[in-house]
Structure formats: C-alpha cells, structure tokens
C-alpha positions in Angstrom: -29.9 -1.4 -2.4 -26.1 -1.2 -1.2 -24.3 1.5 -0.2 -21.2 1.8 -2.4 -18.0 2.2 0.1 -16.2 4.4 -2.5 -19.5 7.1 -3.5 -21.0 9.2 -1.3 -24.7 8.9 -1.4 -26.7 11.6 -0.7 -30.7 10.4 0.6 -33.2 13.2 0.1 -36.0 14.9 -1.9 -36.9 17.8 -4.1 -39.2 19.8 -1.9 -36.3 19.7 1.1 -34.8 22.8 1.0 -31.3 21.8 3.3 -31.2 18.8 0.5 -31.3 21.3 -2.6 -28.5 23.3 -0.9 -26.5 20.4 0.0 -26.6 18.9 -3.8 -26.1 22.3 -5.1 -23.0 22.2 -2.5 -21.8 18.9 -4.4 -22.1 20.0 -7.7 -20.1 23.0 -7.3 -17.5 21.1 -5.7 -17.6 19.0 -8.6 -17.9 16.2 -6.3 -19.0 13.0 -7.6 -22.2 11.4 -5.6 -25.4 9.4 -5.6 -28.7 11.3 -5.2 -31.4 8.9 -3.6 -35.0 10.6 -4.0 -36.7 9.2 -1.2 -40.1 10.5 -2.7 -39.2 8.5 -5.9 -38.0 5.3 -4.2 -40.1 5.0 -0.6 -38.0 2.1 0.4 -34.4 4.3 0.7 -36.5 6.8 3.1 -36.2 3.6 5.4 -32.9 3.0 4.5 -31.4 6.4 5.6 -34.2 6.1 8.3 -31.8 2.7 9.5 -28.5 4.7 8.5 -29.5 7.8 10.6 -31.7 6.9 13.2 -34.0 10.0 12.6 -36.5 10.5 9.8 -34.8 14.1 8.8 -32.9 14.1 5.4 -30.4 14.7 3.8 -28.6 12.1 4.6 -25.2 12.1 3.5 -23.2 9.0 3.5 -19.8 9.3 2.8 -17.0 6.7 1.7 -15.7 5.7 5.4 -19.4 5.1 6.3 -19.6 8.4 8.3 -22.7 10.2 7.5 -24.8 13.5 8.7 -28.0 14.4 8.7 -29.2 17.9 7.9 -25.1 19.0 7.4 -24.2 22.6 7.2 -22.5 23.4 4.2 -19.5 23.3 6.9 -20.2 20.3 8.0 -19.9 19.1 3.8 -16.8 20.6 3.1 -15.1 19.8 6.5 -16.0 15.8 5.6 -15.1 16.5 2.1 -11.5 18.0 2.9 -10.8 15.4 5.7 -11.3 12.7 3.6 -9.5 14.1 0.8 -11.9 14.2 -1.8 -11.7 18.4 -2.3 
C-alpha cells in the first residue's frame, strides 16, 4: 500500500468514536479522502503505526505528508484551510 501524495488518507475503524467524528468532519466539508479500516485491513494498522509512531487512530495523512493523530476537528479544518483544500 502507498500513500497517494495528492489524497488525504484517513487510517481508522468503525468502533473509534474520534474516527467517526473526523470522517463525518470530511464529508461535510465535502473533502475528498481515503478511509483505511484498520479492522478490515490489519496490515494498514501497522502502517499508520510506522506513519504515527503511536498505535492511536485516526490517522490523518494529508497531501504534504503532515499527519495527526486523534485531530480535533480544529486541528482538521486548520490543516484543511492551510493547505488550501477548504
């Protein structure tokens, strides 16, 4: 699995309640992503293990390679406004 440089790719799973807010977040933004279910794919709970150095999700990864773990929604739309993309 790659990470695309020009998607933001979102690592998390159903039953996380910060990762249901944060997609939720996207959607109304009508910002376009990739949603990672690390329950349904065990091998990207590594990879945004490796990306994040912690084992919390979500892990958002974002076009310049920046990333956060456990963002506020703050923390989303901040990112998303820097980076031009709201």
């Amino acid at each position: 699995m790659t990470i695309d440089s020009t998607t933001i790719t979102m690592y998390g799973a159903e039953w996380c309640r910060d990762c249901r807010r944060t997609k939720s977040q996207l959607d109304e933004l009508g910002v376009a992503y990739d949603y990672v279910d690390v329950e349904a794919e065990p091998a990207a709970a590594d990879i945004a293990r490796e990306i994040s150095g912690r084992t919390n999700i979500p892990v958002v990864v974002y076009p310049d390679a920046t990333f956060h773990v456990e963002p506020s929604n703050a923390d989303v739309e901040a990112k998303l406004t820097e980076l031009a993309l709201i």
